[in-house]
C-alpha positions in Angstrom: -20.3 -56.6 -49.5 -21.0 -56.5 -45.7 -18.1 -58.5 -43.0 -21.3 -60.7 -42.5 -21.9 -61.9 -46.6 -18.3 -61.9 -47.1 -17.5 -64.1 -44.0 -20.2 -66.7 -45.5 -18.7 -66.5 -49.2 -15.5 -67.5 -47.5 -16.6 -70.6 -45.1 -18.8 -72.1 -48.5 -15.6 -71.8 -50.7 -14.0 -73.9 -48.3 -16.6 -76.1 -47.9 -16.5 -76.7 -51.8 -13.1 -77.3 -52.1 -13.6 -80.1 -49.3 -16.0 -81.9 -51.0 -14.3 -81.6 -54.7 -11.0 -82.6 -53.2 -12.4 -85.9 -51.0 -12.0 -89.3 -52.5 -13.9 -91.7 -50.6 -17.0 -90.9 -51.8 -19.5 -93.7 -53.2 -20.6 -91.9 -56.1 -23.8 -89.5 -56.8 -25.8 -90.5 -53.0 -21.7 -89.3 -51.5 -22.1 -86.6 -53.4 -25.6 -85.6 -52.7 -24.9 -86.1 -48.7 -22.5 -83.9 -48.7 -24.3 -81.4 -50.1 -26.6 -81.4 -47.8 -24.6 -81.3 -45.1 -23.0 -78.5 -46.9 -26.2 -76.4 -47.0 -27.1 -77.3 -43.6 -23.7 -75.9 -42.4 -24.0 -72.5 -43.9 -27.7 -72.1 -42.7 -26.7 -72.7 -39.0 -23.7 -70.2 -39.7 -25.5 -67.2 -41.0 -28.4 -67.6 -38.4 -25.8 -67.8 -35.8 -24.0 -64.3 -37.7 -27.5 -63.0 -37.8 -28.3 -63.5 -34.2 -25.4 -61.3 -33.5 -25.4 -58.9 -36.0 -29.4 -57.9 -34.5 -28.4 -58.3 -31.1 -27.3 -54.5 -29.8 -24.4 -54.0 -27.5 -24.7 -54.9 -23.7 -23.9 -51.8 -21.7 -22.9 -52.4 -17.6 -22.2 -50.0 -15.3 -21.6 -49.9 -11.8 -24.7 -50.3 -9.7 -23.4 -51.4 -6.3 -23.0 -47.4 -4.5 -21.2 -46.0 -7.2 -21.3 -42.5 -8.3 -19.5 -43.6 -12.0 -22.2 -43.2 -14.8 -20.5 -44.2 -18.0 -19.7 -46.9 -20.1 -17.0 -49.5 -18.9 -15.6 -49.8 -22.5 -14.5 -46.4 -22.3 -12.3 -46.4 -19.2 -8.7 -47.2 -19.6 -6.1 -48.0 -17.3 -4.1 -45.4 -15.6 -0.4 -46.3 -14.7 0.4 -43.4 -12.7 -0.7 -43.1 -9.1 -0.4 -39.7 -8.5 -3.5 -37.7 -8.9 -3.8 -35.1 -11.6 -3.7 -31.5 -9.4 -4.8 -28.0 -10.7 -4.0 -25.0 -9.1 -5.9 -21.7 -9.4 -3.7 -18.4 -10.2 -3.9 -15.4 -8.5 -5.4 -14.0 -11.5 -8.2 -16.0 -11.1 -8.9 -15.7 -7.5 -8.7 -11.8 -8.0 -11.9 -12.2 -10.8 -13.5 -14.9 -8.8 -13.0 -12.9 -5.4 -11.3 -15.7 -3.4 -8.6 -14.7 -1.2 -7.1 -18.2 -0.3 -5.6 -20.7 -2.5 -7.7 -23.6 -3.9 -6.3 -26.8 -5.4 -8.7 -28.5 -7.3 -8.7 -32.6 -7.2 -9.9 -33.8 -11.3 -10.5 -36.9 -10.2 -12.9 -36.2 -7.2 -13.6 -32.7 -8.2 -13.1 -31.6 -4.4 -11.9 -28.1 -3.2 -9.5 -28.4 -0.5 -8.8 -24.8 1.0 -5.5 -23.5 2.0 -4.4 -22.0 5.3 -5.7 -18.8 4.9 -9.6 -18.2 5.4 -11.5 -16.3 3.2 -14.6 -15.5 6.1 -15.6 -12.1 6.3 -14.2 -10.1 9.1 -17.6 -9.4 11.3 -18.0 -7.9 15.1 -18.7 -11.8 16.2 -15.2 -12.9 14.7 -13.2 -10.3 15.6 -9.5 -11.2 17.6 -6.0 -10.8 17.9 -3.8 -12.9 16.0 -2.4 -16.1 17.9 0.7 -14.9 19.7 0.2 -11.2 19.5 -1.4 -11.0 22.9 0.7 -12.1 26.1 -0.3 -12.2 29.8 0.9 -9.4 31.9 3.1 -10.5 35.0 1.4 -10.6 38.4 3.9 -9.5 40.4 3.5 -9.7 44.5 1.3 -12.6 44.0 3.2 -15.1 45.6 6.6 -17.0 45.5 4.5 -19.9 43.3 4.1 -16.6 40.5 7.1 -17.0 39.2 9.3 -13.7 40.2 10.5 -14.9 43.6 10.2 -13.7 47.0 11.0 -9.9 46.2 9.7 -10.0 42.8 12.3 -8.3 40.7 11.9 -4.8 43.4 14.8 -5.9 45.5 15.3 -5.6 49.1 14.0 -2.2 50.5 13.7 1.0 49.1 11.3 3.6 48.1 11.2 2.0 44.9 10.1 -1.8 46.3 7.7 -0.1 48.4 4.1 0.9 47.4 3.1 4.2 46.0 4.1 6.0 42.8 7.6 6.0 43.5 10.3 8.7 42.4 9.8 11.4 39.9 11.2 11.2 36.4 14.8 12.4 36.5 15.2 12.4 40.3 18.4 11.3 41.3 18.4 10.9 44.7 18.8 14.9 45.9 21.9 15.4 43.6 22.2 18.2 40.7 20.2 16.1 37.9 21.3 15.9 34.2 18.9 18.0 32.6 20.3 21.0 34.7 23.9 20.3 34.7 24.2 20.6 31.0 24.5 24.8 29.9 21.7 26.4 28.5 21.4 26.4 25.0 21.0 29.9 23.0 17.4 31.2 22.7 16.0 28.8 25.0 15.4 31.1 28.3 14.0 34.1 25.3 11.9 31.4 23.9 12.5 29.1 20.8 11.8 31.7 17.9 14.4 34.1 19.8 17.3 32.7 17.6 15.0 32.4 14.5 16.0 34.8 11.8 13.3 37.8 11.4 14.1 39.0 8.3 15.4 38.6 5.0 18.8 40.2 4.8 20.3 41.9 1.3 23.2 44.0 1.5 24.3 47.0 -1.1 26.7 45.2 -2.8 24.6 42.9 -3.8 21.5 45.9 -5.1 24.7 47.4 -7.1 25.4 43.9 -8.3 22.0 43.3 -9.8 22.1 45.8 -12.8 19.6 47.9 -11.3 19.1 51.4 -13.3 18.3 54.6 -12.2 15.1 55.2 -11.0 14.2 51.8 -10.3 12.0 50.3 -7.3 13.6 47.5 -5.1 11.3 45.4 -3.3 11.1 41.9 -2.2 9.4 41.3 -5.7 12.2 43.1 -7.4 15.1 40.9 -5.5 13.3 37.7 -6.1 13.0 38.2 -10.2 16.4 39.0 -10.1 17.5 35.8 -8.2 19.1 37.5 -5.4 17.3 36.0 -3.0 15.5 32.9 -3.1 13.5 32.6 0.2 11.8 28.8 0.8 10.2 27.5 3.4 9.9 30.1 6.7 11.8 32.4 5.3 9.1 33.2 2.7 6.4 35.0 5.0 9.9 37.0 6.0 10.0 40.8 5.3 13.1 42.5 3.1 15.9 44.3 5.3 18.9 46.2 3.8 22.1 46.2 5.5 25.2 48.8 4.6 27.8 46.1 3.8 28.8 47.8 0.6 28.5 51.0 -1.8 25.8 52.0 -3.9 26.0 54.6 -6.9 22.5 54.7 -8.4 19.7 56.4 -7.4 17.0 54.0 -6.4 13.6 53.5 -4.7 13.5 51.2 -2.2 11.2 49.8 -0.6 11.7 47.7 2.6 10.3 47.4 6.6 13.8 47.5 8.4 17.7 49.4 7.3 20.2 49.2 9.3 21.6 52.5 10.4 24.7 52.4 7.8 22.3 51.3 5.4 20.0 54.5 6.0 22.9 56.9 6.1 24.8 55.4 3.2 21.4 55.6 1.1 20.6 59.0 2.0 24.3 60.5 1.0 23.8 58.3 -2.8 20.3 60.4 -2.9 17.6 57.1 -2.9 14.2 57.1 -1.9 13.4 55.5 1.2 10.0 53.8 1.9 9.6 51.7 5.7 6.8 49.1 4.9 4.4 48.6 7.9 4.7 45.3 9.6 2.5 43.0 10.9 0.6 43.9 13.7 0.7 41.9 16.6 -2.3 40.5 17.9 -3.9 42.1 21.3 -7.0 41.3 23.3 -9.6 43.7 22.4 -9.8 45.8 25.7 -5.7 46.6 25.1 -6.4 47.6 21.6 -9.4 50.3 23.0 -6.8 51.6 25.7 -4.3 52.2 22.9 -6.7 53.6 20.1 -7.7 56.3 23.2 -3.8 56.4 24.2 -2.8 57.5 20.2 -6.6 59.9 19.8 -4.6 61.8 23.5 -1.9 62.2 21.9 -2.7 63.2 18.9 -5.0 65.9 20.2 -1.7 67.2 22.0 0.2 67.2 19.7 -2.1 69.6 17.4 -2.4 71.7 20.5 1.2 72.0 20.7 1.9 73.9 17.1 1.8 77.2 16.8 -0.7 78.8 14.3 -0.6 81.4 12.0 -1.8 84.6 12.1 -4.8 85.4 9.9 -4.4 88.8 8.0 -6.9 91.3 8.1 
């Protein structure tokens, strides 16, 4: 049973119980008018329920320069005033490739951006930040400049007047700083003077290393044993033995400088001693010929010099 059949059950049911429960009828032409007037009631209240039930729902909406396109049934009233805000994470701006931050209005769907611009850098654009940039002072330009009648050059002097002035460390005709402080060491040879030119190892420390008889030391040699440990500089350095020490094995060592106690010390314990050539230094080519022709000379008189055998017969 539909709200429409049961609502007309309900009013005739009342009806009836009116009509059995009135007394002031006149018999069976009471009874009959009532009836009719019973039946006429419930026809006028199901056309009525009809008319409604067919009729579909009315629908407005807001016509008069309005953007709203909805039903008005389905709004409902907001109590709070402040206006739902979303922001956009960083996240976000990274995958979308915005660099500024955007807060995004629901209710207007409107993006209002922040204080940074996201415009692509471009040779029409292009510009020092605001306050970066500051106006040079015009001196000489004036009393109304700014800087007064002298403008910051004082009274008189070489240095208010025009021209380039004094000299960098000039002081008037007196000894200056820079050459009434003492020389420091290796400055008047040059700076690599009091650079170190070799790598030193003394015999104490070859006897110390567990070397054995016959053995070669070398720079290799002294570095896998962890005598020396050259870094830096000091590692395109050649090997030089000193004599600070004794030394009781026979050895072969290689090296481009001994000192003379060294050498003699060495020579009494018997070693092998091998002078490794330096590096050359570099000359301009037309030295280099007069010395190749200076040593070929030499050489020549040299041969000439010794005396030579006899040949037997």
């Amino acid at each position: 049973m539909d709200e429409e059949t049961y609502s007309c059950w309900r009013w005739r049911s009342k009806l009836e119980v009116m009509v059995n429960d009135d007394d002031g009828g006149d018999g069976d032409d009471a009874d009959a008018a009532k009836v009719q007037s019973f039946n006429f009631i419930i026809f006028i209240s199901m056309a009525a329920m009809l008319s409604l039930s067919f009729n579909p729902p009315v629908r407005t909406s807001l016509s008069l320069h309005s953007s709203f396109k909805g039903n008005l049934r389905n709004l409902r009233p907001n109590p709070c005033q402040i206006l739902p805000l979303k922001l956009i994470s960083r996240s976000k701006q990274q995958q979308q490739g915005a660099r500024a931050l955007v807060v995004v209005n629901q209710a207007s769907a409107s993006q209002v951006a922040g204080t940074v611009s996201s415009t692509r850098f471009r040779l029409d654009n292009l510009g020092p930040q605001p306050g970066s940039r500051k106006r040079a002072k015009r001196k000489g330009r004036g009393i109304s400049a700014g800087q007064g009648n002298s403008c910051g050059f004082g009274m008189r002097g070489q240095k208010s007047r025009s021209g380039p002035g004094v000299r960098k460390g000039f002081e008037g005709g007196q000894m200056p700083l820079y050459r009434r402080i003492p020389k420091l060491r290796g400055i008047a040879g040059g700076m690599h003077a009091g650079l170190p030119k070799y790598v030193p190892v003394n015999l104490k420390d070859i006897e110390t290393a567990g070397f054995q008889e016959g053995d070669e030391v070398s720079l290799e040699t002294l570095k896998e044993k962890g005598l020396i440990n050259p870094s830096g500089r000091e590692r395109k350095l050649p090997l030089k033995i000193l004599g600070d020490g004794e030394l009781s094995v026979k050895l072969n060592i290689k090296a481009q400088a001994f000192s003379s106690s060294a050498r003699e010390k060495l020579e009494a314990a018997g070693c092998s001693l091998t002078v490794l050539p330096g590096r050359k230094k570099w000359v301009k080519p037309s030295v280099a010929k007069n010395l190749a022709r200076a040593e070929e000379y030499f050489a020549k008189k040299r041969a000439a010099a010794t005396p030579t055998e006899p040949t037997s017969a």
